[in-house]
C-alpha positions in Angstrom: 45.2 67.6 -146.0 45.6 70.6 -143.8 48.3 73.3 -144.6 49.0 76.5 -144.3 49.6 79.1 -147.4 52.3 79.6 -149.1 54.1 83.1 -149.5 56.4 83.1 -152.3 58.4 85.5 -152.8 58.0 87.0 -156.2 60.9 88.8 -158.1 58.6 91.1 -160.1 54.9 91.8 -160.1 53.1 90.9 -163.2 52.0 93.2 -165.5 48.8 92.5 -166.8 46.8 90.0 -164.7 45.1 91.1 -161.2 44.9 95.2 -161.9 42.3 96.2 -158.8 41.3 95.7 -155.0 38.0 94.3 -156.0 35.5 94.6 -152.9 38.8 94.3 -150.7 37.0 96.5 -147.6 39.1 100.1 -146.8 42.0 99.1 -144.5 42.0 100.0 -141.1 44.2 100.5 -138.2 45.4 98.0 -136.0 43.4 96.3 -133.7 42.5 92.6 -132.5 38.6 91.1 -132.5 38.1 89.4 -129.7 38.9 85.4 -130.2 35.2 84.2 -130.3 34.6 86.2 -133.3 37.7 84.6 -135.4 37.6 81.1 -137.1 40.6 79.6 -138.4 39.9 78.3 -141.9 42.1 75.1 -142.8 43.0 75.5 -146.4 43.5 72.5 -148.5 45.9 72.3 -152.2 43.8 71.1 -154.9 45.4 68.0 -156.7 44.8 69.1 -159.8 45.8 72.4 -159.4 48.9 72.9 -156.4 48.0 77.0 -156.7 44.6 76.7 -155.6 43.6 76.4 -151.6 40.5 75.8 -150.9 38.3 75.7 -147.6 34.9 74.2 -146.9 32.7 75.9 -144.0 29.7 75.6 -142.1 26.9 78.3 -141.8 26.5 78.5 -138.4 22.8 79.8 -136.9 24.2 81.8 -134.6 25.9 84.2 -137.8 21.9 85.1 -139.0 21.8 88.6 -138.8 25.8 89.3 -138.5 28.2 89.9 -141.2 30.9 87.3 -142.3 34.2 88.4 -143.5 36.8 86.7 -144.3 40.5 88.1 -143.4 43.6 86.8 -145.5 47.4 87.2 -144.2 49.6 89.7 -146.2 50.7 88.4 -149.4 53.2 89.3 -152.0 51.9 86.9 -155.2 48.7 88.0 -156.4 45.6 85.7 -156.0 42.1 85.6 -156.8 39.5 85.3 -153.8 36.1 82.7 -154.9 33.1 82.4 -152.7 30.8 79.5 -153.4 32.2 79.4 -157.6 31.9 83.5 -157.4 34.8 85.5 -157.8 34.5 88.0 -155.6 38.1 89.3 -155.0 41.2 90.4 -156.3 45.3 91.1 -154.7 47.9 92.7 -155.8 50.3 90.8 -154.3 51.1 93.9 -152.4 52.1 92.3 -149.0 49.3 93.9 -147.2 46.5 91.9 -145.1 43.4 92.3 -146.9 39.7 91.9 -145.9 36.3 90.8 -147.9 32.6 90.8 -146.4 31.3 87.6 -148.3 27.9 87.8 -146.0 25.6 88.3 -149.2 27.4 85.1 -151.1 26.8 83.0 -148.6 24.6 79.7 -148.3 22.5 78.7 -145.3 23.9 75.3 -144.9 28.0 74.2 -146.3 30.3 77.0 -148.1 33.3 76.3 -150.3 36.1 79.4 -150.3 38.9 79.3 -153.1 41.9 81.2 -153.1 43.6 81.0 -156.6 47.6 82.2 -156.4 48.7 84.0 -159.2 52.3 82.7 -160.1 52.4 84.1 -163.9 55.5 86.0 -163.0 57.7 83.4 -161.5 58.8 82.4 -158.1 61.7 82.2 -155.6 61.5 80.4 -152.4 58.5 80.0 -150.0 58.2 81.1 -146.6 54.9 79.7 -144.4 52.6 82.2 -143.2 49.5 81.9 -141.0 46.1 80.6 -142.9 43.2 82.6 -143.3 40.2 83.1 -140.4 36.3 84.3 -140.6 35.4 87.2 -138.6 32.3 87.5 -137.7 31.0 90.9 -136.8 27.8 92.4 -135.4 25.3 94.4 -137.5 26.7 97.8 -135.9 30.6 97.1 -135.8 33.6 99.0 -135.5 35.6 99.2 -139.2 38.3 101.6 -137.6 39.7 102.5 -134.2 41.9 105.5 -134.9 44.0 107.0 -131.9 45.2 110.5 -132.3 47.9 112.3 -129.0 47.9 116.0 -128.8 49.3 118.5 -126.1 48.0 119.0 -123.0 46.7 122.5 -121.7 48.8 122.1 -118.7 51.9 120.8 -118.1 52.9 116.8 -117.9 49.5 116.7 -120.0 48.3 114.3 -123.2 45.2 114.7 -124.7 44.2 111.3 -126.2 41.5 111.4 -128.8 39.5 108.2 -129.5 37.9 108.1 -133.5 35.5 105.4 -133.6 34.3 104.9 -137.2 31.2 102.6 -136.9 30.2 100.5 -139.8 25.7 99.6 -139.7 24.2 96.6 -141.8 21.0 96.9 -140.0 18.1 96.3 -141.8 16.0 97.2 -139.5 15.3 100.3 -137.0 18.1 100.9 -134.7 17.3 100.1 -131.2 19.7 101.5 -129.3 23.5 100.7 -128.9 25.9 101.3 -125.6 29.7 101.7 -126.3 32.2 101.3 -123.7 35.9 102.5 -124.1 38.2 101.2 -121.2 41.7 102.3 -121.3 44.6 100.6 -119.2 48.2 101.4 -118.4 51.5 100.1 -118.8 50.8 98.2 -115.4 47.3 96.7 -116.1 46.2 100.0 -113.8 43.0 101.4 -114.4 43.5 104.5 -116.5 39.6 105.6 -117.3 36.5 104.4 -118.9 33.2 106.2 -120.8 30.2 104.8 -122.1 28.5 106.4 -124.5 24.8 105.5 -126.3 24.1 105.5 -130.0 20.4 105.8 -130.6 20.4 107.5 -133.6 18.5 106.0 -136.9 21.1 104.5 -138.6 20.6 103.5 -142.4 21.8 99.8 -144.4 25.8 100.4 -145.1 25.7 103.6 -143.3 29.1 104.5 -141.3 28.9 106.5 -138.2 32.0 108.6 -136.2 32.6 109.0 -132.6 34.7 110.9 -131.1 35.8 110.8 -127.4 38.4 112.8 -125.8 40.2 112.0 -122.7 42.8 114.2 -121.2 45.9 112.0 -119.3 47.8 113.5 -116.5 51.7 112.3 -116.1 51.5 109.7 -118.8 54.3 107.3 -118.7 56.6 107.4 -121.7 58.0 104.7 -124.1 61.5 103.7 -124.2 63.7 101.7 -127.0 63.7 98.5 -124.5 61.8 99.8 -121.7 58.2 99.6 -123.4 55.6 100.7 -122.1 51.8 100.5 -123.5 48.4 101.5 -122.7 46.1 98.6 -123.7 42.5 99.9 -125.0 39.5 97.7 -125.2 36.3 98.6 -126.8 32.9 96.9 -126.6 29.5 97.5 -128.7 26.3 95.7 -127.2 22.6 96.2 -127.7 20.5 97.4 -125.2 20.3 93.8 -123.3 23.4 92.9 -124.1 22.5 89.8 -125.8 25.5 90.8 -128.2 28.4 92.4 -127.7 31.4 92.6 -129.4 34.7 93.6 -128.2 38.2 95.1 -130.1 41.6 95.6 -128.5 44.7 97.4 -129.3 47.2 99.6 -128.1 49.0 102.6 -128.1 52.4 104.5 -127.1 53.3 107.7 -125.7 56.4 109.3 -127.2 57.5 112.4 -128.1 61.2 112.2 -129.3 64.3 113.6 -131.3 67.0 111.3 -132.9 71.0 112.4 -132.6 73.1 109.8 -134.9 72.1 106.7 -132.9 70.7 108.4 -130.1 66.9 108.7 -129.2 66.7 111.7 -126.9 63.4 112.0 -125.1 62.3 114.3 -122.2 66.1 114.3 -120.5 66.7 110.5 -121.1 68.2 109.1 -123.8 68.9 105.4 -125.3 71.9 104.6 -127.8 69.9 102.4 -130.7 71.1 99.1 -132.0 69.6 98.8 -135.0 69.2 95.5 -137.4 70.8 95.4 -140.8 68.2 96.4 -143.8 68.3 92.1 -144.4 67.3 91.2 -141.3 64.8 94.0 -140.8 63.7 92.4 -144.4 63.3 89.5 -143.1 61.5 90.1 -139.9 58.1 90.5 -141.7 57.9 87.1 -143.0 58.8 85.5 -139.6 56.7 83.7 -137.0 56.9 85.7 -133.7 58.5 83.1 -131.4 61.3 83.8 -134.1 61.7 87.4 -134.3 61.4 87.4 -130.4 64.0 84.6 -130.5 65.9 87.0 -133.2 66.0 90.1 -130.9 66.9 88.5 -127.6 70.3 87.0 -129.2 71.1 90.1 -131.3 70.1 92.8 -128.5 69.1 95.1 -131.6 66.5 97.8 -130.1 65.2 99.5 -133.6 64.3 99.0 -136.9 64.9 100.9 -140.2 62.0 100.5 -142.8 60.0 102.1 -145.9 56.2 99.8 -145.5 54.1 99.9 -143.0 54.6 97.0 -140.7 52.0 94.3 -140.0 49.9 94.9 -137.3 51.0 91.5 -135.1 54.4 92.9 -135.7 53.6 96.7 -134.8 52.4 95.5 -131.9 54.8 93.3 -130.8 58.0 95.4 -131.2 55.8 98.3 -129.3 55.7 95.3 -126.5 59.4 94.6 -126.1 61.2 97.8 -126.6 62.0 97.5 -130.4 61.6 101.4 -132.2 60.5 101.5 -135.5 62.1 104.7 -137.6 61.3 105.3 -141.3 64.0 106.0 -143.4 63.4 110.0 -143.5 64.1 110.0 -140.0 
């Protein structure tokens, strides 16, 4: 039987049961792995056990030398992550997506994943959430994309910094890697692009950081609902480009003040709508033809939160117009 997980929402976190982050790999930024490299799992309820999902996989050949991760949605019960009868993880129940490389714990031939939900504390109702997907990554991969904006030396001037933290598992001698970083702007115009080679030794686990500046006359500013993004792509591939491996994601340019309920920018300014703290609750747990369905009938234009949003979220209300502003604002 083929469902999806369960998020319920939990009135208080227990105390004494799933204390650490166990080999959860550091959180990153957000950006999207291009769809090849992501496998849906389809998670089945145990009979004799309605908290425990379970999913049954394939080693493919074409994963030998890559690295396997799996990548679970953003929960708020606490579960227990089992790969092949091993447990391997541990959550919180913090909300947060969360990421495990299970390459050394897997078999050649058929796997079996477990996800045990933790629901010592109690339970309120249950909201549906997306299932869990493999990733499959190269042996040199990005593990973070980190976008930094700075003044410009002249005027009508960003400086857009690019931090490329690159994670190796190669276990043998580098042979030479070319990185390409293509940047395009809120009109699918061509903005710039650099390549860059990385022939240095690398070592088993080692992580790597490049840096690449890029300096962006008259960018064009964002607007609570008139968006606009610059859309970023970045591919690794060996010398022969008999693997490459590509990440998207996005970013804004806005440099603003906030007046009462005005967001004052560079002469313009925009009177914000914003959604009640339930709905803005709310909003995190929905699927996005919803919240898209949400915003067009309420004509709300920002957001008031405390958490980080999730990244399919972030990137969405960036998309149609939707400002985010923290409570200190």
């Amino acid at each position: 039987m083929r469902i999806q997980f369960l998020i319920l929402i939990i009135l208080s976190c227990p105390s004494n049961t799933l204390k650490a982050q166990e080999n959860r790999e550091p959180d990153h930024s957000c950006y999207r792995l291009d769809g090849e490299r992501i496998l849906t799992l389809e998670m089945d309820v145990q009979q004799e056990d309605p908290n425990l999902f379970r999913s049954q996989f394939i080693f493919m050949k074409e994963w030998s030398g890559k690295q396997v991760f799996v990548k679970i949605p953003g929960s708020v019960i606490p579960y227990s992550i089992s790969i092949n009868g091993f447990r391997f993880g541990i959550h919180p129940g913090s909300g947060v997506t969360s990421e495990y490389n299970i390459t050394p714990l897997l078999n050649m031939h058929s796997n079996t994943l477990d996800l045990q939900a933790d629901l010592s504390a109690g339970q309120n109702e249950s909201a549906p959430i997306n299932p869990g997907s493999l990733l499959i990554r190269d042996a040199i991969h990005v593990r973070d994309l980190v976008i930094e904006l700075h003044p410009g030396t002249q005027e009508n001037e960003i400086l857009v910094r690019f931090q490329l933290f690159l994670k190796s598992y190669l276990r043998e001698k580098n042979q030479g890697r070319n990185i390409q970083l293509t940047v395009t702007g809120p009109g699918n115009e061509f903005i710039f692009q650099e390549t860059r080679e990385l022939n240095a030794p690398l070592s088993y686990g080692q992580e790597t950081e490049v840096i690449i500046d890029q300096c962006m006359k008259d960018p064009v500013f964002w607007l609570p609902g008139a968006p606009a993004c610059y859309e970023v792509k970045l591919t690794i591939g060996d010398k022969q480009n008999e693997s490459i491996e590509a990440v998207f994601t996005q970013f804004v340019i806005r440099s603003y003040k906030l007046n009462d309920s005005l967001f004052i920018q560079h002469g313009d300014s925009v009177r914000l709508e914003y959604a009640s703290d339930d709905l803005a609750t709310i909003l995190p747990l929905l699927p996005e033809k919803e919240v898209n369905a949400i915003i067009a009938q309420l004509g709300i234009n920002a957001i008031r939160g405390e958490n980080p949003l999730p990244c399919h979220l972030e990137e969405l209300f960036n998309r149609t117009g939707i400002l985010v502003v923290t409570k200190s604002e």
